[in-house]
C-alpha positions as CSV (number, residue, x, y, z in Angstrom):
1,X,153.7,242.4,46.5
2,X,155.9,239.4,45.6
3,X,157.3,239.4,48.8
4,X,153.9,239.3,50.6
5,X,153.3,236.3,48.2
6,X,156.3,234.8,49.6
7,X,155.7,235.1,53.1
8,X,152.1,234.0,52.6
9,X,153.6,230.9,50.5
10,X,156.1,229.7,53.6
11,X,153.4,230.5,56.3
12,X,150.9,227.9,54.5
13,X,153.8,225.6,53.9
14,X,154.1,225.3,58.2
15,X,150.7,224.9,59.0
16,X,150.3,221.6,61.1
17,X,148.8,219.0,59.2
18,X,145.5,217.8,60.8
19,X,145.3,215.5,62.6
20,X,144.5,211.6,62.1
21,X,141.2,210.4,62.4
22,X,140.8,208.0,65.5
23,X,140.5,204.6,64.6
24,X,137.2,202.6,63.6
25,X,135.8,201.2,66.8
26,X,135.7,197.8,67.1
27,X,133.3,194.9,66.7
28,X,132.7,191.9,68.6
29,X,134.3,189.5,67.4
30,X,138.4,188.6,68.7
31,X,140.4,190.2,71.1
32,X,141.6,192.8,68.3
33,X,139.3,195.4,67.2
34,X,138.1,195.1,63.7
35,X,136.8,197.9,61.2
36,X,133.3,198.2,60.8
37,X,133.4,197.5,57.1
38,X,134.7,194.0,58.0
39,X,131.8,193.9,60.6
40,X,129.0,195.3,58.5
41,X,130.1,192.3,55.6
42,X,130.6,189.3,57.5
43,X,126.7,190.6,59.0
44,X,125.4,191.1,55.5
45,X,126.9,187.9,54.1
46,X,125.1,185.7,57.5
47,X,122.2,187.2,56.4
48,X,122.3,186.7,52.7
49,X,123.5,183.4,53.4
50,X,120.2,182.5,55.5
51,X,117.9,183.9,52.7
52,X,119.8,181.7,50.2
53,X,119.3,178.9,52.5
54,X,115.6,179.6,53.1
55,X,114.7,179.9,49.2
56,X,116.5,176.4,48.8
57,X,114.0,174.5,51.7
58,X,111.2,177.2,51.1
59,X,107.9,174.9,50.8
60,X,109.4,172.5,51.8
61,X,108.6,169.6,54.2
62,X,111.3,166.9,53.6
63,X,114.6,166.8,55.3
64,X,117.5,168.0,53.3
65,X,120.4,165.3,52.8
66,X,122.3,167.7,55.1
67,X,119.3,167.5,57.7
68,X,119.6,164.0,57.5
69,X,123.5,163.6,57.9
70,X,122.9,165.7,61.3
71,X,119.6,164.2,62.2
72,X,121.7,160.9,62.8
73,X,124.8,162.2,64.7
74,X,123.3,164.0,67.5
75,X,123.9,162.5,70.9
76,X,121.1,160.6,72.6
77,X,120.8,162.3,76.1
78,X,118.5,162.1,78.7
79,X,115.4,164.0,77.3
80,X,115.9,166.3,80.7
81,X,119.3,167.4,79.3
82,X,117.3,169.1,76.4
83,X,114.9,170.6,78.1
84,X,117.3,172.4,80.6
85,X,119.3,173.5,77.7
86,X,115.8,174.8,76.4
87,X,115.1,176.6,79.9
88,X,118.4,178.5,79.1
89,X,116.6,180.2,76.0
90,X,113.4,181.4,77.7
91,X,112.7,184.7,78.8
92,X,113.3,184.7,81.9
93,X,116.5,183.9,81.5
94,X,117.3,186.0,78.3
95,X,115.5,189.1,79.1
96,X,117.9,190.0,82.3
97,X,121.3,189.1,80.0
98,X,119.6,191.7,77.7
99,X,118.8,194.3,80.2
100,X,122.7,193.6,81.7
101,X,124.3,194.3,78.4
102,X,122.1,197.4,77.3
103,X,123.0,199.0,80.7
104,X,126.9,198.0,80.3
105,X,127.1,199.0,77.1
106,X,125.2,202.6,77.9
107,X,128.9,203.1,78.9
108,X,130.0,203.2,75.2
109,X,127.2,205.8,74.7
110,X,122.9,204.9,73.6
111,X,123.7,203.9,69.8
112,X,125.6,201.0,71.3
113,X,122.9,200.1,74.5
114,X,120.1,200.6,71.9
115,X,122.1,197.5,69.7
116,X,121.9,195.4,72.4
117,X,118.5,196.2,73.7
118,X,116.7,195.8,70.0
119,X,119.0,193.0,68.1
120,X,117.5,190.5,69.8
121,X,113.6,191.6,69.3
122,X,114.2,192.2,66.0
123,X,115.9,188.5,65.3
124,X,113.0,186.7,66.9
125,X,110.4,189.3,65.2
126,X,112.2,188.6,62.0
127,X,112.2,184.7,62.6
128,X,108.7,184.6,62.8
129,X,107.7,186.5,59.5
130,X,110.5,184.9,57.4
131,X,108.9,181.5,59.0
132,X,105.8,182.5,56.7
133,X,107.5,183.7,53.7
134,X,109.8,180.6,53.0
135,X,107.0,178.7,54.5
136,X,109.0,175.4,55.2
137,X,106.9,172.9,57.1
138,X,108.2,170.6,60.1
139,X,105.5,168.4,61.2
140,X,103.0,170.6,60.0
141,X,104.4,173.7,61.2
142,X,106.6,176.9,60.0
143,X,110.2,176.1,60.9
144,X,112.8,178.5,58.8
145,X,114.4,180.2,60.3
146,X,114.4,178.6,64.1
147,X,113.2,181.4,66.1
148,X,114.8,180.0,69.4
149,X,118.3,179.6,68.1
150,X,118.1,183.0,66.4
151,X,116.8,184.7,69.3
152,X,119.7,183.1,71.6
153,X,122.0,183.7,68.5
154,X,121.3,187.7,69.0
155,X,121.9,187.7,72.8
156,X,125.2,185.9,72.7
157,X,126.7,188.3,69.8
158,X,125.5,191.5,71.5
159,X,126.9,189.9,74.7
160,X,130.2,189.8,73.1
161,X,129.6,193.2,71.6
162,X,128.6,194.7,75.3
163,X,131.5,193.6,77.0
164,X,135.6,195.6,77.1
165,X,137.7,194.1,74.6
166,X,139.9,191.7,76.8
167,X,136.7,189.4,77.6
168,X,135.2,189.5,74.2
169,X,137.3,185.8,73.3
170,X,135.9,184.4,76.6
171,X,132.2,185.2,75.9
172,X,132.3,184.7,72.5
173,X,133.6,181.2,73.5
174,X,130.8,180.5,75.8
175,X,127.9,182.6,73.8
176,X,129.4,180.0,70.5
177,X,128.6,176.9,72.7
178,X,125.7,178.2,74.1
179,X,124.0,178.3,70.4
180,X,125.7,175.0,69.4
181,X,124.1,173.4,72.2
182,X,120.7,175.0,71.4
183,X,120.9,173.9,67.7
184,X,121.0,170.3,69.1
185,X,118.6,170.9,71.0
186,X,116.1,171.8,69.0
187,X,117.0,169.1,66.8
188,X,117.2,166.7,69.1
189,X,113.6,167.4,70.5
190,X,112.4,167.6,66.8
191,X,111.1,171.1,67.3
192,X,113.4,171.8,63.9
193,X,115.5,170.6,61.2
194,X,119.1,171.2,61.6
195,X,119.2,173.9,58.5
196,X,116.0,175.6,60.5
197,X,118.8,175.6,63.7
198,X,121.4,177.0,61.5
199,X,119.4,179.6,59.7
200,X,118.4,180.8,62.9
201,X,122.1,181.0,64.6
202,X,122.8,183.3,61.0
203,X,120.0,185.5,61.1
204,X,120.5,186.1,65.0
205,X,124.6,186.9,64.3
206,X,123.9,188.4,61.2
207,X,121.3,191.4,62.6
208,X,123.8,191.9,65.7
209,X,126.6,192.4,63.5
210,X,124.7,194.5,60.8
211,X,123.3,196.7,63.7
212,X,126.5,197.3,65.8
213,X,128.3,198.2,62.6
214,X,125.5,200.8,61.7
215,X,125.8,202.4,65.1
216,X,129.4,202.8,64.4
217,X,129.1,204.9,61.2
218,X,129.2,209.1,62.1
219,X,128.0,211.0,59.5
220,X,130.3,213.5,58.4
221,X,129.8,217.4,57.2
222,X,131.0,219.4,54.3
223,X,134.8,220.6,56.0
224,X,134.2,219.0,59.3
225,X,137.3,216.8,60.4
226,X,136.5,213.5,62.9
227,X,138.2,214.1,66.4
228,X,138.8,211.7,69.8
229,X,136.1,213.6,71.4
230,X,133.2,212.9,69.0
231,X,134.3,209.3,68.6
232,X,133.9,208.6,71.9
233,X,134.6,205.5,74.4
234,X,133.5,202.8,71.5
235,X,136.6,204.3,69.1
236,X,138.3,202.2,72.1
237,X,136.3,199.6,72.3
């Protein structure tokens, strides 16, 4: 009996340990991939930083100090410089980066297509209501959060989401000065104030982010371990 014991004791002690769980796939921002944790809290903190913003203009129809500041340092260009940079936001040219990005990413499996299919509806959807709720006025009209720069905001970060690893820095790069340039624009054309524009350019990073790290997360069962093949393409992403 002991030496049954015994046996059974030594057998246990050789059992393989299991083995490690794949890593956490990456998000969209740098070259390197980054956990979603990190992903999920820079997201969160855009987004509590836009509501933070909008409950310090809400009904509010005076420039900020800050608006001001800005207001005064953006460069006079030729009003047809503006409005091309506008044309740059508009459906027609938004709605195909979209489309290119959902089907890329349908490579990395649906959860990640569906991110970059929906981030961007939901950013300009949430613009608009939030435009109500903090009811800050511009001219007469709702302007926090800009709906434009958060809309634009969403297609560059699932853009850099969409895309393999080694080109994330380059479009991040361009998608960055692609909503820095819309930010003056709209301020520029006095469609918003600058906080509106940076509101915006939060709340459109901020739902990306929030949403690609959400489509990350794999529920896990009682005494189920996590494996290469579940994880998938995106564990390399």
């Amino acid at each position: 009996m002991s030496e049954s014991t015994g046996i059974d004791s030594v057998a246990e002690c050789r059992v393989p340990p299991p083995p490690h769980a794949p890593p956490e796939r990456g998000t969209s921002v740098g070259s390197l991939a980054v956990p979603v944790a990190v992903e999920l809290w820079t997201g969160g903190l855009l987004l509590v930083g836009m509501l933070v913003l909008g409950g310090l203009v809400a009904h509010e129809s005076r420039p900020t100090i800050f608006d001001q500041m800005v207001q005064g340092r953006v460069p006079h260009l030729p009003h047809a410089v503006w409005t091309g940079v506008v044309h740059l936001g508009s459906p027609l040219v938004l709605v195909p980066v979209v489309l290119l990005c959902a089907i890329w990413a349908l490579r990395q499996g649906v959860r990640l297509a569906a991110v970059c299919a929906l981030s961007p509806i939901v950013a300009a959807l949430l613009a608009q209501i939030l435009k109500h709720v903090f009811d800050r006025l511009d001219t007469g009209v709702a302007s926090y959060p800009s709906g434009t720069v958060a809309t634009v905001a969403a297609v560059a970060a699932v853009a850099v989401i969409a895309v393999d690893r080694r080109w994330k820095p380059a479009v991040a790069v361009i998608g960055g000065l692609l909503v820095v340039a819309m930010c003056l624009t709209v301020v520029a054309l006095r469609w918003h104030y600058p906080t509106d524009a940076g509101g915006g350019a939060a709340l459109g990073v901020g739902v990306a982010m929030v949403a690609d790290g959400l489509s990350a997360l794999r529920p896990r069962t009682v005494g189920s371990e996590p494996s290469a093949v579940s994880a998938g393409p995106s564990a390399h992403r």
